[in-house]
PDB file of N, CA, C and O in Angstrom:
ATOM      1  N   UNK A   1      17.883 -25.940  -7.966  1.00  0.00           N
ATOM      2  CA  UNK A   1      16.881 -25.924  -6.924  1.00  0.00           C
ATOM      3  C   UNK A   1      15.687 -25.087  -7.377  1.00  0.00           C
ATOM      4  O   UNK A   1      15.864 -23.910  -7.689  1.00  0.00           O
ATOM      5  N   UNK A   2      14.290 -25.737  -7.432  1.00  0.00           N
ATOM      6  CA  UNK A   2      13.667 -25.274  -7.549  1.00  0.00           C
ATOM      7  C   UNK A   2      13.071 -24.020  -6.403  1.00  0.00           C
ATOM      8  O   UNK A   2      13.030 -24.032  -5.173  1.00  0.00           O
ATOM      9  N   UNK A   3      12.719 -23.151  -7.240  1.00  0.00           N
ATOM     10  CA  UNK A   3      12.128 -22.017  -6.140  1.00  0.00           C
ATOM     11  C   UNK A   3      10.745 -22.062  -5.623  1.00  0.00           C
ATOM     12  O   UNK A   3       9.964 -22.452  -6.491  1.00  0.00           O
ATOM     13  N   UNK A   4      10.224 -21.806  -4.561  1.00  0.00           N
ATOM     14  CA  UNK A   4       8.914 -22.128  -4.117  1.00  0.00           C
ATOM     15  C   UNK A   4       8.231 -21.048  -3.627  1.00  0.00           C
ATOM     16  O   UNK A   4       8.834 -20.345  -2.817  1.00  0.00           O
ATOM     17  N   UNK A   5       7.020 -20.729  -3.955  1.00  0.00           N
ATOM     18  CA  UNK A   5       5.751 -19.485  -4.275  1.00  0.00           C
ATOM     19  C   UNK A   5       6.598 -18.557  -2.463  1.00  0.00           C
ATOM     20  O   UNK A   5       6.750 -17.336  -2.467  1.00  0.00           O
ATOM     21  N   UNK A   6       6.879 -19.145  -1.582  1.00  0.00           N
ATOM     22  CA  UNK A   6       7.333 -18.116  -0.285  1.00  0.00           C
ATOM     23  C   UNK A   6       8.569 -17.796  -0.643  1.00  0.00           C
ATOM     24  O   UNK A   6       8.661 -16.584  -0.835  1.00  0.00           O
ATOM     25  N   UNK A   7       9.488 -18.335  -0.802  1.00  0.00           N
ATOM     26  CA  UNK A   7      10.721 -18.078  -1.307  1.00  0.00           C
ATOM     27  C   UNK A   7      10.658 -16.972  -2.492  1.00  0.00           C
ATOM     28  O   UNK A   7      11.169 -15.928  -2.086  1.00  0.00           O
ATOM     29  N   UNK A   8      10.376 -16.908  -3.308  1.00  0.00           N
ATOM     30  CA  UNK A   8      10.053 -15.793  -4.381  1.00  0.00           C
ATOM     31  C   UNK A   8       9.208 -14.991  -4.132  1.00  0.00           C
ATOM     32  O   UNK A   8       8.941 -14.318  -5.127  1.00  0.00           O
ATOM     33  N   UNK A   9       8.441 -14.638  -2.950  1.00  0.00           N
ATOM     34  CA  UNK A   9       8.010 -13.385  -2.346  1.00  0.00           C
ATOM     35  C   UNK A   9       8.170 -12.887  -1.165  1.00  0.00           C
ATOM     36  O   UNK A   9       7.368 -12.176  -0.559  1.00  0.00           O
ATOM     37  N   UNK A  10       9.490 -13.348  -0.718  1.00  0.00           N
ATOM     38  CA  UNK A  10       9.996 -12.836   0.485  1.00  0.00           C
ATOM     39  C   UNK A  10      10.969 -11.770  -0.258  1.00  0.00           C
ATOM     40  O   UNK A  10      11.756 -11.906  -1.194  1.00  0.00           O
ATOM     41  N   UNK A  11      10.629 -10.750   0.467  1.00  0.00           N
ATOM     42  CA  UNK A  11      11.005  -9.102   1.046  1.00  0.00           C
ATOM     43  C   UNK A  11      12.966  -9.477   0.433  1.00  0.00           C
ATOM     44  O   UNK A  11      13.355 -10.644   0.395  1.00  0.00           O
ATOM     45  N   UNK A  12      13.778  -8.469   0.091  1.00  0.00           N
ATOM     46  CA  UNK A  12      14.997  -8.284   0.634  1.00  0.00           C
ATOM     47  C   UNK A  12      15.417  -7.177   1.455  1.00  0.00           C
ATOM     48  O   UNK A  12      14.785  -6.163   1.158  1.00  0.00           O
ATOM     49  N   UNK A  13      16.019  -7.051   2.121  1.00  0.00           N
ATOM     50  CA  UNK A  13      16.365  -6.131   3.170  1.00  0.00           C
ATOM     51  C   UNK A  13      15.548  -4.802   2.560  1.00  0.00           C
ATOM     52  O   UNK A  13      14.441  -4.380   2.892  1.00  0.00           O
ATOM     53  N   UNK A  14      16.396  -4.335   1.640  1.00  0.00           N
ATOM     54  CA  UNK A  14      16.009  -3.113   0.655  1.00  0.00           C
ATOM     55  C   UNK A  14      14.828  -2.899   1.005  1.00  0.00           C
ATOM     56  O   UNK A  14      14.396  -1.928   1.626  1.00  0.00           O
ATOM     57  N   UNK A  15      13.937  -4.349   0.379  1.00  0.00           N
ATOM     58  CA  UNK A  15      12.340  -4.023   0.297  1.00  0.00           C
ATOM     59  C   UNK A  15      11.722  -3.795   1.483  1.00  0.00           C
ATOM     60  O   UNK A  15      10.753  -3.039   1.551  1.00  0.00           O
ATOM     61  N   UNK A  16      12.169  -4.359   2.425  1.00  0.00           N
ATOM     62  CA  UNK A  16      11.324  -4.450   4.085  1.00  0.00           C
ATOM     63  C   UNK A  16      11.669  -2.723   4.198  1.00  0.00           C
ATOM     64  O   UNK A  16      10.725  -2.014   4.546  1.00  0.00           O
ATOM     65  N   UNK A  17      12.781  -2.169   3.957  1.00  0.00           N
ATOM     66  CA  UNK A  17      13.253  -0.885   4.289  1.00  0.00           C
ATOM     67  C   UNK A  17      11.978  -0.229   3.806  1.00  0.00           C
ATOM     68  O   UNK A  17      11.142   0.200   4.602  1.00  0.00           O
ATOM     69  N   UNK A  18      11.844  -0.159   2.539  1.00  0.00           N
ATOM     70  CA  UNK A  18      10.842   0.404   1.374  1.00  0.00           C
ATOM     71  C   UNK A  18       9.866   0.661   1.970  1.00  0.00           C
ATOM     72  O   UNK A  18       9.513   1.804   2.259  1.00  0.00           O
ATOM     73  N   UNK A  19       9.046  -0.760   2.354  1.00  0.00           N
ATOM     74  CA  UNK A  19       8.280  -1.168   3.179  1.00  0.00           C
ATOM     75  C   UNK A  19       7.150  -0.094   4.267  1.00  0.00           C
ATOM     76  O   UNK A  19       6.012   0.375   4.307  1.00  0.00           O
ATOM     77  N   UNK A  20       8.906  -0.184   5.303  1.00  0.00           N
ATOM     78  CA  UNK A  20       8.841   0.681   6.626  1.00  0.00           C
ATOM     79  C   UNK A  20       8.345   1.729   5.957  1.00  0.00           C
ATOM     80  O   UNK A  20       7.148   2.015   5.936  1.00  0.00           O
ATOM     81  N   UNK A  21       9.338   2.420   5.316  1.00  0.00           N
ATOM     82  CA  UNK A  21       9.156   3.620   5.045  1.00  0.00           C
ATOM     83  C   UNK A  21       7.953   4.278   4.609  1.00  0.00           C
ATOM     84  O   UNK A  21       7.551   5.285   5.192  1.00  0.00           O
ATOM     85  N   UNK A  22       7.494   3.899   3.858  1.00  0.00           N
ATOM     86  CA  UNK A  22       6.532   4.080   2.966  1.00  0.00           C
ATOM     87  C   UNK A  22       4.903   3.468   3.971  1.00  0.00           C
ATOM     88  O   UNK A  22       3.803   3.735   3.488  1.00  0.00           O
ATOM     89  N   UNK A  23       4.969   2.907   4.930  1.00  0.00           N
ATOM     90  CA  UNK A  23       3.996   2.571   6.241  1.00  0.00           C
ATOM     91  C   UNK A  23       3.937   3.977   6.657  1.00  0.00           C
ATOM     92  O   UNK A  23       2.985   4.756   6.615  1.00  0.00           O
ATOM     93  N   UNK A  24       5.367   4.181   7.143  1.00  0.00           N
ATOM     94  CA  UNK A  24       5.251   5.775   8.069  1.00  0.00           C
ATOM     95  C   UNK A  24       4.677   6.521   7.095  1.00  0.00           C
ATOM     96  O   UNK A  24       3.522   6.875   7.333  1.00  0.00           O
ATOM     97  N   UNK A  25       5.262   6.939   5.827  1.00  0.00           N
ATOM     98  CA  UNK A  25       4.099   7.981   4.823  1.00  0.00           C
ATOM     99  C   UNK A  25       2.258   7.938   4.883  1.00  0.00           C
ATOM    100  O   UNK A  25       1.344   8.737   5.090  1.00  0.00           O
ATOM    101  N   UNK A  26       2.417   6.548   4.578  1.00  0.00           N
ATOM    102  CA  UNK A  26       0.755   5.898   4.306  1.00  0.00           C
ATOM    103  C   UNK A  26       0.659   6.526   5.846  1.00  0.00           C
ATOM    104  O   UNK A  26       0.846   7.739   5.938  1.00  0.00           O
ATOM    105  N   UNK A  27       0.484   6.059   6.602  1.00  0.00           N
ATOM    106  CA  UNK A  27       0.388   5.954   8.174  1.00  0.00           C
ATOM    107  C   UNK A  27      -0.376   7.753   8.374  1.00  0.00           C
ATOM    108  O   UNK A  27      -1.515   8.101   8.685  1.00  0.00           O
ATOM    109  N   UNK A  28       0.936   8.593   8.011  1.00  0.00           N
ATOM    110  CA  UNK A  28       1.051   9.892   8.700  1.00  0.00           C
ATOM    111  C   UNK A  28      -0.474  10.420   7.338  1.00  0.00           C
ATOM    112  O   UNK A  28      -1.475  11.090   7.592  1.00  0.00           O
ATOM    113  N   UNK A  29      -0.150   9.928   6.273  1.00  0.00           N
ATOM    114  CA  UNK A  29      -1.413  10.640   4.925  1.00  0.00           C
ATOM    115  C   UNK A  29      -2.375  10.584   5.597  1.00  0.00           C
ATOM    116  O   UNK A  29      -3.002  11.611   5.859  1.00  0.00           O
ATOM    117  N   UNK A  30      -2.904   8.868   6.248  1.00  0.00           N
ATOM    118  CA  UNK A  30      -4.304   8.592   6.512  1.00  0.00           C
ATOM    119  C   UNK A  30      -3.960   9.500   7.655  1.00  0.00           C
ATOM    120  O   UNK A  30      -3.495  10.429   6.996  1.00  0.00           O
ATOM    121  N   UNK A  31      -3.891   9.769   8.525  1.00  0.00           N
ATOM    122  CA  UNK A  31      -4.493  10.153  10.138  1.00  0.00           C
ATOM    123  C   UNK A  31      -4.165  11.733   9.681  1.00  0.00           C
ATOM    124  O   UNK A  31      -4.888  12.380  10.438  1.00  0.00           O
ATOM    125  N   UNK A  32      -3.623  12.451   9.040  1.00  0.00           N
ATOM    126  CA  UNK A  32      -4.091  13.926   8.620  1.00  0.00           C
ATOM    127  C   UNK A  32      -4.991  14.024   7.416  1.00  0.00           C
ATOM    128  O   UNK A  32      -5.337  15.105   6.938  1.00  0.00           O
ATOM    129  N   UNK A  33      -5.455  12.528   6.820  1.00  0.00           N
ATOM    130  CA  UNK A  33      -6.622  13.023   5.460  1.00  0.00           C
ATOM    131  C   UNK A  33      -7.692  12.161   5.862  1.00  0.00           C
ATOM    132  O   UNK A  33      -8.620  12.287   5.063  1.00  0.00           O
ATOM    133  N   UNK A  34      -7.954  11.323   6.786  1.00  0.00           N
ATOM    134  CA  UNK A  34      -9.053  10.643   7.041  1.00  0.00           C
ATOM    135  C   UNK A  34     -10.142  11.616   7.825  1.00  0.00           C
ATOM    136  O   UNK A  34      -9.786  12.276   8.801  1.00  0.00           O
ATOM    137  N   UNK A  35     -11.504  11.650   7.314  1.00  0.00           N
ATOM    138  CA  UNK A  35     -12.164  11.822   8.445  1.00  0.00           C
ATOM    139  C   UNK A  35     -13.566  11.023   7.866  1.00  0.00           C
ATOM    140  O   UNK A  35     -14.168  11.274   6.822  1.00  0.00           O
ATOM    141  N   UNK A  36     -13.753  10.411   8.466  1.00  0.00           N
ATOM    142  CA  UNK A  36     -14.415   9.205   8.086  1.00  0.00           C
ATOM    143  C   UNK A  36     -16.204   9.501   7.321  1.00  0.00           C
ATOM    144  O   UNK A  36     -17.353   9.100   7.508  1.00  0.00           O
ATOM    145  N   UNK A  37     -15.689  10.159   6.687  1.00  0.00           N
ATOM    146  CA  UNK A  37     -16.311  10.425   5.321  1.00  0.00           C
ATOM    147  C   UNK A  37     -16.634   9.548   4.352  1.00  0.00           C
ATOM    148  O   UNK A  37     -17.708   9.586   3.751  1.00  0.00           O
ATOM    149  N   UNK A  38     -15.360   8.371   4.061  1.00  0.00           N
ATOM    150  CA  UNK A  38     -15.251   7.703   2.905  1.00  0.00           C
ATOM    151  C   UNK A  38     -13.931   7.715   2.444  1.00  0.00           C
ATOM    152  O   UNK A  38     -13.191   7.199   3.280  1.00  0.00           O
ATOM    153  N   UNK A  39     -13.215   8.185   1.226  1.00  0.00           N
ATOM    154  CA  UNK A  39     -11.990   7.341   0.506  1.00  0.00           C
ATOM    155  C   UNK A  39     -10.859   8.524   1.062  1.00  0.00           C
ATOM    156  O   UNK A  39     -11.015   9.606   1.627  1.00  0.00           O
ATOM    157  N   UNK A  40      -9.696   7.793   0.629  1.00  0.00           N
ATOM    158  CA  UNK A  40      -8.701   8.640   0.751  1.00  0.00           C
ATOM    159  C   UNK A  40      -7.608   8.490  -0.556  1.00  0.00           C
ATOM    160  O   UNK A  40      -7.554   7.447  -1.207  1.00  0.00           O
ATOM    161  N   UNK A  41      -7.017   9.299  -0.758  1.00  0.00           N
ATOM    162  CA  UNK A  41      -6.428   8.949  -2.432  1.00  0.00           C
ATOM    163  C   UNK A  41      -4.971   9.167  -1.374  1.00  0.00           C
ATOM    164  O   UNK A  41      -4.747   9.834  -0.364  1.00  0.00           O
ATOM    165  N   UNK A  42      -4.203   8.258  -2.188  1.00  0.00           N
ATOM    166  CA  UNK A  42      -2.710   8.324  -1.534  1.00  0.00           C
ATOM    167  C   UNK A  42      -1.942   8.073  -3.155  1.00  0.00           C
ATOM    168  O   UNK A  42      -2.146   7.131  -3.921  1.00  0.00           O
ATOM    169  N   UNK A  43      -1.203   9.016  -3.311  1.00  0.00           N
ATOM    170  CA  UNK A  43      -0.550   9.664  -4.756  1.00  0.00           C
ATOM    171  C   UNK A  43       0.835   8.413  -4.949  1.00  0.00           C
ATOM    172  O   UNK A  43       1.877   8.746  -4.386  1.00  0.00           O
ATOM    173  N   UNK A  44       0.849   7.441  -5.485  1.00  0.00           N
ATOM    174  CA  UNK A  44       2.293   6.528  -5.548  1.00  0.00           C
ATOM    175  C   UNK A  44       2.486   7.380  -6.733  1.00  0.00           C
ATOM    176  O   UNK A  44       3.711   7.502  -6.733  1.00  0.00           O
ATOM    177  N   UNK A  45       2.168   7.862  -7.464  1.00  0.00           N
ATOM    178  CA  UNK A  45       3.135   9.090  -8.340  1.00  0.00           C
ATOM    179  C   UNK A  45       4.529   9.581  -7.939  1.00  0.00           C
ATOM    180  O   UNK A  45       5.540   9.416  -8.621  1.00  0.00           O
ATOM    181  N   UNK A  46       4.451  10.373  -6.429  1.00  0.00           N
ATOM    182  CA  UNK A  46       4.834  10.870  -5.240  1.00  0.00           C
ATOM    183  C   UNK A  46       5.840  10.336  -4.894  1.00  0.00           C
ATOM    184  O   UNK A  46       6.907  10.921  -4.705  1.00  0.00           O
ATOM    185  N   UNK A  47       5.610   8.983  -4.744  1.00  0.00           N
ATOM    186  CA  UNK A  47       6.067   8.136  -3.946  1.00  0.00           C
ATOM    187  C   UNK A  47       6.584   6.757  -5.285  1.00  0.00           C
ATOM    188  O   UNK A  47       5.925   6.133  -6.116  1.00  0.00           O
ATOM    189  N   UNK A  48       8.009   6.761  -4.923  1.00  0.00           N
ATOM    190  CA  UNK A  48       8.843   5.326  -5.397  1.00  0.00           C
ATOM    191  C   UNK A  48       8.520   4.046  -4.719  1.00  0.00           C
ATOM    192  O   UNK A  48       9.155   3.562  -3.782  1.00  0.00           O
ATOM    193  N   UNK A  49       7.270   3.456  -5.399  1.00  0.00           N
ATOM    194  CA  UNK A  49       7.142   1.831  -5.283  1.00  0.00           C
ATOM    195  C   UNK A  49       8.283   1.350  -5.958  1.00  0.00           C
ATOM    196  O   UNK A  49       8.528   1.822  -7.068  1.00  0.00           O
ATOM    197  N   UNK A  50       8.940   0.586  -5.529  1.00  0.00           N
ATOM    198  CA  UNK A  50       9.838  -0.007  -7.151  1.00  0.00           C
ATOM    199  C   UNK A  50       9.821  -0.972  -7.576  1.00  0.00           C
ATOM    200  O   UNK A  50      10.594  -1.169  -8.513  1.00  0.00           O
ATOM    201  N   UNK A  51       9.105  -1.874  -7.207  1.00  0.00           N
ATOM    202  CA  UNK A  51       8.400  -3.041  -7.554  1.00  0.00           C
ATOM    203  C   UNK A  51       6.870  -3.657  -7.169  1.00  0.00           C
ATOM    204  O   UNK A  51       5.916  -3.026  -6.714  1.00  0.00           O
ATOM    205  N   UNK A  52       6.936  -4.854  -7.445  1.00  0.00           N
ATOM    206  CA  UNK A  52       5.825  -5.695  -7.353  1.00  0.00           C
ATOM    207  C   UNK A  52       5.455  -6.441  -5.897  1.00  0.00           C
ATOM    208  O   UNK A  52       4.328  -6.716  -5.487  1.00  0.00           O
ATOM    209  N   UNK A  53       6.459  -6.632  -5.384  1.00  0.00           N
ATOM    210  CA  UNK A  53       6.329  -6.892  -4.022  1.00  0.00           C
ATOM    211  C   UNK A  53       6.086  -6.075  -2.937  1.00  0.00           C
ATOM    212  O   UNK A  53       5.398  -6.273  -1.936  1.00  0.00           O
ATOM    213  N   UNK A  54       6.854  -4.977  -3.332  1.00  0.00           N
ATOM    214  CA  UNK A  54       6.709  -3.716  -2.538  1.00  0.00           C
ATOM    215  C   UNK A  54       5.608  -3.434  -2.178  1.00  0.00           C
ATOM    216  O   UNK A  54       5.142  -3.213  -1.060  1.00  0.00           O
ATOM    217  N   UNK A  55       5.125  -3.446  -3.306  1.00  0.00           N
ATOM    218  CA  UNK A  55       3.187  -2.852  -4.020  1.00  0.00           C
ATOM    219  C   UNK A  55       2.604  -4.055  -3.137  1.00  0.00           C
ATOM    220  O   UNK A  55       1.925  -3.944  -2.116  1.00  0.00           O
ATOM    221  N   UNK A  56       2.897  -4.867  -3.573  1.00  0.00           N
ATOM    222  CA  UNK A  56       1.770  -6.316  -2.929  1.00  0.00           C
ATOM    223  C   UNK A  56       2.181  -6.028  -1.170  1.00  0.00           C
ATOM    224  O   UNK A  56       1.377  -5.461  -0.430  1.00  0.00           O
ATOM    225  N   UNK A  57       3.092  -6.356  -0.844  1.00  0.00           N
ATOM    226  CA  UNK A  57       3.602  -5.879   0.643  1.00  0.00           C
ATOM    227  C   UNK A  57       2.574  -5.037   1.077  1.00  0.00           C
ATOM    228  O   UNK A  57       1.699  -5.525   1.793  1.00  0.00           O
ATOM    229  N   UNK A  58       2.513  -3.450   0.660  1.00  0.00           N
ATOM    230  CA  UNK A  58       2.036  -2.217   1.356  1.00  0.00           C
ATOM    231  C   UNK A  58       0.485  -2.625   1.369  1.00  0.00           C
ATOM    232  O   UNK A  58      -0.233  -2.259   2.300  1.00  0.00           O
ATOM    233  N   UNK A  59      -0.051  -3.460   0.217  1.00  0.00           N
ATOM    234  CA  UNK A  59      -1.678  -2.885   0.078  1.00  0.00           C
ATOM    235  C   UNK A  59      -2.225  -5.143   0.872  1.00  0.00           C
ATOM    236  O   UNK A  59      -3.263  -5.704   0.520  1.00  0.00           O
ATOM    237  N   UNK A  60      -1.474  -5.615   1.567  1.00  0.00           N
ATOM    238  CA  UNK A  60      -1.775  -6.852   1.864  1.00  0.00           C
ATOM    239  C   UNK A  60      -1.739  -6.450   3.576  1.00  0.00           C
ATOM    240  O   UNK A  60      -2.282  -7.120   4.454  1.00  0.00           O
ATOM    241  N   UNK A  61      -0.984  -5.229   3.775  1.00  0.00           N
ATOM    242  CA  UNK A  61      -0.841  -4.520   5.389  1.00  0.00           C
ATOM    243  C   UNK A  61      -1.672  -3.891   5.876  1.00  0.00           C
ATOM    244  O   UNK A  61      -1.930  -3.914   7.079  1.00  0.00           O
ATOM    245  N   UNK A  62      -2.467  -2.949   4.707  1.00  0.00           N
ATOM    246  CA  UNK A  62      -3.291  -2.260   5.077  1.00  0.00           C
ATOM    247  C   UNK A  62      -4.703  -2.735   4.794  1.00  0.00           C
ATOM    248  O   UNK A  62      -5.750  -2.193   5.146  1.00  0.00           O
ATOM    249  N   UNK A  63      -4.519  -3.983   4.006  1.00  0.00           N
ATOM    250  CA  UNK A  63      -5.863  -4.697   4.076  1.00  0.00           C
ATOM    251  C   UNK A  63      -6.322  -5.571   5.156  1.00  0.00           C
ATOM    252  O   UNK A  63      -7.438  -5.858   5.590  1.00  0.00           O
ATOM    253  N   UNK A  64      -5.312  -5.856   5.413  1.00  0.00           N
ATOM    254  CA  UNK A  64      -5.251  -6.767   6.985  1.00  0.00           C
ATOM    255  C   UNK A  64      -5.633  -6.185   8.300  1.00  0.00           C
ATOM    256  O   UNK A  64      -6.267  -6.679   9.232  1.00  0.00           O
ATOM    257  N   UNK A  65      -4.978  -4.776   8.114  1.00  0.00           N
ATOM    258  CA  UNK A  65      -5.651  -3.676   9.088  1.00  0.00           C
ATOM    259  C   UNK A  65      -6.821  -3.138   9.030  1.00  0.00           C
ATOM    260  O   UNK A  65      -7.068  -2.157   9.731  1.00  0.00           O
ATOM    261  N   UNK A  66      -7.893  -3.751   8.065  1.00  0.00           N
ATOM    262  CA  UNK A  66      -9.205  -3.105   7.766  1.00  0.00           C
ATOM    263  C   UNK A  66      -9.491  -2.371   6.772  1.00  0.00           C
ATOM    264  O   UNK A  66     -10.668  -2.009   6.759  1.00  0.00           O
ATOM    265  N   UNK A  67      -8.588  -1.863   5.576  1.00  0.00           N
ATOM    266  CA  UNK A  67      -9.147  -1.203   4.639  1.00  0.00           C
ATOM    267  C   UNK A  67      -9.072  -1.919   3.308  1.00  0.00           C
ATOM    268  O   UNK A  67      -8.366  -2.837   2.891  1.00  0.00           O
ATOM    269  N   UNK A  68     -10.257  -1.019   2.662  1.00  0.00           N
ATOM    270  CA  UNK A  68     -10.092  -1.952   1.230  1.00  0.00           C
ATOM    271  C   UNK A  68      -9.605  -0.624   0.494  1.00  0.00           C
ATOM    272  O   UNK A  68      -9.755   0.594   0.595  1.00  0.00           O
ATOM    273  N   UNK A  69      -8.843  -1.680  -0.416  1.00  0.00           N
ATOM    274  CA  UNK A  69      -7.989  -0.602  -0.911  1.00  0.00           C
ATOM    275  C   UNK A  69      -7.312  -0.964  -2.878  1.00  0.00           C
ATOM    276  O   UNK A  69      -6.615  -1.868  -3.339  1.00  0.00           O
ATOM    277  N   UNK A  70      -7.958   0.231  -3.497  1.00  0.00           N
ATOM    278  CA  UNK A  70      -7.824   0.057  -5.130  1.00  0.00           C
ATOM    279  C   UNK A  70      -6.694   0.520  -5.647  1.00  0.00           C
ATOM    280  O   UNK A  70      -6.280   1.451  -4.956  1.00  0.00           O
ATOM    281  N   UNK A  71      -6.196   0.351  -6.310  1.00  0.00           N
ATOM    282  CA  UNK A  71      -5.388   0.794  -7.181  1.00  0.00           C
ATOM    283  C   UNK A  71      -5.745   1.872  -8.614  1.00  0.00           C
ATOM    284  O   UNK A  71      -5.899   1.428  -9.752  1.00  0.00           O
ATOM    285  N   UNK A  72      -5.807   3.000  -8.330  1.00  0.00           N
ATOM    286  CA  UNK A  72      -6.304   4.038  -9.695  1.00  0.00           C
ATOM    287  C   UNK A  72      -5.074   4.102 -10.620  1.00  0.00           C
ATOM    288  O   UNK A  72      -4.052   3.449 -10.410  1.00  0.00           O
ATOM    289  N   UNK A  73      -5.173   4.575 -11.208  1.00  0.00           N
ATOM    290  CA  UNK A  73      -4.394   5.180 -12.596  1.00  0.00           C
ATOM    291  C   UNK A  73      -5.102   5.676 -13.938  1.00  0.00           C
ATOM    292  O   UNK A  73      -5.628   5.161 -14.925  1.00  0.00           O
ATOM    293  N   UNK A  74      -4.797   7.125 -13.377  1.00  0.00           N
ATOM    294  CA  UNK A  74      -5.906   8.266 -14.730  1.00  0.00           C
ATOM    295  C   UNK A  74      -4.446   9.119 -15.203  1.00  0.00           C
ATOM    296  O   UNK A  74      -3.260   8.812 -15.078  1.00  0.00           O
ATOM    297  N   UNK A  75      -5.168  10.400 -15.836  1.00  0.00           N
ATOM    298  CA  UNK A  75      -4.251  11.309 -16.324  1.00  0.00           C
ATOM    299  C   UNK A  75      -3.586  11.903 -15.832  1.00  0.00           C
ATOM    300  O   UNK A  75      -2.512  12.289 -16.292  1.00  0.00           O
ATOM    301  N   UNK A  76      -4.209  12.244 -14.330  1.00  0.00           N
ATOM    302  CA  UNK A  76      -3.276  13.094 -13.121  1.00  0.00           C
ATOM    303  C   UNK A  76      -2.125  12.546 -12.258  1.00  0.00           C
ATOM    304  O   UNK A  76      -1.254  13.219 -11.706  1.00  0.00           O
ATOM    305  N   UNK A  77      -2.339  10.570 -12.226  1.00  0.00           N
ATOM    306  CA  UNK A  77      -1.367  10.078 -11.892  1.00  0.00           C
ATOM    307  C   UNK A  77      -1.650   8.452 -11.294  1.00  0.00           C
ATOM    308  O   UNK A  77      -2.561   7.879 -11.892  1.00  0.00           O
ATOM    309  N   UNK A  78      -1.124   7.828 -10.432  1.00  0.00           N
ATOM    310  CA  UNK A  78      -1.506   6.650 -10.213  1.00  0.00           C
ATOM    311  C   UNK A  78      -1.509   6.929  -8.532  1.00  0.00           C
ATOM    312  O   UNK A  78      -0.709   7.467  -7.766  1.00  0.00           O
ATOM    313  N   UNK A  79      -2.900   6.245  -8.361  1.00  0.00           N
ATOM    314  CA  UNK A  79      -3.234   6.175  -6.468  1.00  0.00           C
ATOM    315  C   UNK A  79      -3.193   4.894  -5.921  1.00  0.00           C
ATOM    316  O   UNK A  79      -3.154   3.848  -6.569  1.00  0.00           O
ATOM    317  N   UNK A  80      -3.205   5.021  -4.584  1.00  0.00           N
ATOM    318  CA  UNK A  80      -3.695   3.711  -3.888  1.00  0.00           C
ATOM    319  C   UNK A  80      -4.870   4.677  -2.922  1.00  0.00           C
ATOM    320  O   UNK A  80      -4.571   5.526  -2.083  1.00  0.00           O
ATOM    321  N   UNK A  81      -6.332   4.226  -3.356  1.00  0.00           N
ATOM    322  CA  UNK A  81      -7.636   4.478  -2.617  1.00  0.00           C
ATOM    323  C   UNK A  81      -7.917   3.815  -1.538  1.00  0.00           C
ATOM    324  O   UNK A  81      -7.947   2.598  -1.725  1.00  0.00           O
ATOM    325  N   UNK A  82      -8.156   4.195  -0.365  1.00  0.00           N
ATOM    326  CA  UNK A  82      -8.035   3.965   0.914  1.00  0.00           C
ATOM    327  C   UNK A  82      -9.292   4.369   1.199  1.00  0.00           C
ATOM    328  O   UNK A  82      -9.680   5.533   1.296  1.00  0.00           O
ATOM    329  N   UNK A  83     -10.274   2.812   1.403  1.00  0.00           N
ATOM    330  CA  UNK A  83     -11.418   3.143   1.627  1.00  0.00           C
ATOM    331  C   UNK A  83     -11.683   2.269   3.110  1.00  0.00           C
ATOM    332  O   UNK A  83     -11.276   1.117   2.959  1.00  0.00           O
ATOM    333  N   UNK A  84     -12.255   2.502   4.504  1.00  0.00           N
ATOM    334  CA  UNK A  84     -12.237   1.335   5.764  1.00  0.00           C
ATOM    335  C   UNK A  84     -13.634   0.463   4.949  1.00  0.00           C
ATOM    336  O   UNK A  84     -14.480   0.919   4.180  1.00  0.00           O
ATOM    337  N   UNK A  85     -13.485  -0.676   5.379  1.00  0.00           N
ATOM    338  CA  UNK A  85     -14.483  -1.840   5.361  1.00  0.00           C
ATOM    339  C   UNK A  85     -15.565  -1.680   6.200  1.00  0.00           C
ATOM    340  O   UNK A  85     -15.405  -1.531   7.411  1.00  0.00           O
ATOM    341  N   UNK A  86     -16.234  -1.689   5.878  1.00  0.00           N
ATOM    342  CA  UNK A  86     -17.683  -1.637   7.011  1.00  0.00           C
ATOM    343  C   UNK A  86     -17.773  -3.036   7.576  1.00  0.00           C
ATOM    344  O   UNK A  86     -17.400  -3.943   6.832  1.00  0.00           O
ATOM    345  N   UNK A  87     -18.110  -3.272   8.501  1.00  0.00           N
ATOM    346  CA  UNK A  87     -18.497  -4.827   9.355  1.00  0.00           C
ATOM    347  C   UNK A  87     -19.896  -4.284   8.920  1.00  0.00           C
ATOM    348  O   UNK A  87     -20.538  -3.241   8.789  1.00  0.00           O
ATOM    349  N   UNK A  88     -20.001  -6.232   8.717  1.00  0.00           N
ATOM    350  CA  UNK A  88     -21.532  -6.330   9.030  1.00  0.00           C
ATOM    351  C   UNK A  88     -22.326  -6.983  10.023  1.00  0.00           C
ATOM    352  O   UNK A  88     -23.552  -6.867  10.008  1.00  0.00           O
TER     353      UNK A  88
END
């Protein structure tokens, strides 16, 4: 049986767990580091992504919710940049 592009990026339990979890972190970072200034650096150094879905999962949630959001990786460690979208 061939596999099809939804089927091979649906979540397993594990991951939805991951998921949650890692929402409540993001969640609690932004609303004690936001003040609407501009970016917010959120450390996945810190924090166990453990895959590719995970990663795609967290930053497809919070883009949907309004932010645009990069992926860094320098010498100090690897981020997810949490910047809100401006409407125009």
């Amino acid at each position: 049986m061939t596999v099809t592009p939804k089927e091979a990026t649906k979540l397993s339990r594990s991951e939805i767990s991951q998921v949650k979890s890692l929402e409540i972190e993001i969640d609690k970072y932004l609303a004690n580091n936001y003040n609407d200034s501009g970016k917010v650096y959120f450390s996945t150094s810190d924090n166990d992504i453990s895959n590719d879905k995970v990663f795609t999962e967290i930053i497809r949630k919070y883009e949907k919710a309004g932010w645009k959001i990069t992926n860094v990786s320098d010498r100090e460690g690897d981020y997810l940049v949490f910047e809100p979208r401006r409407r125009k």
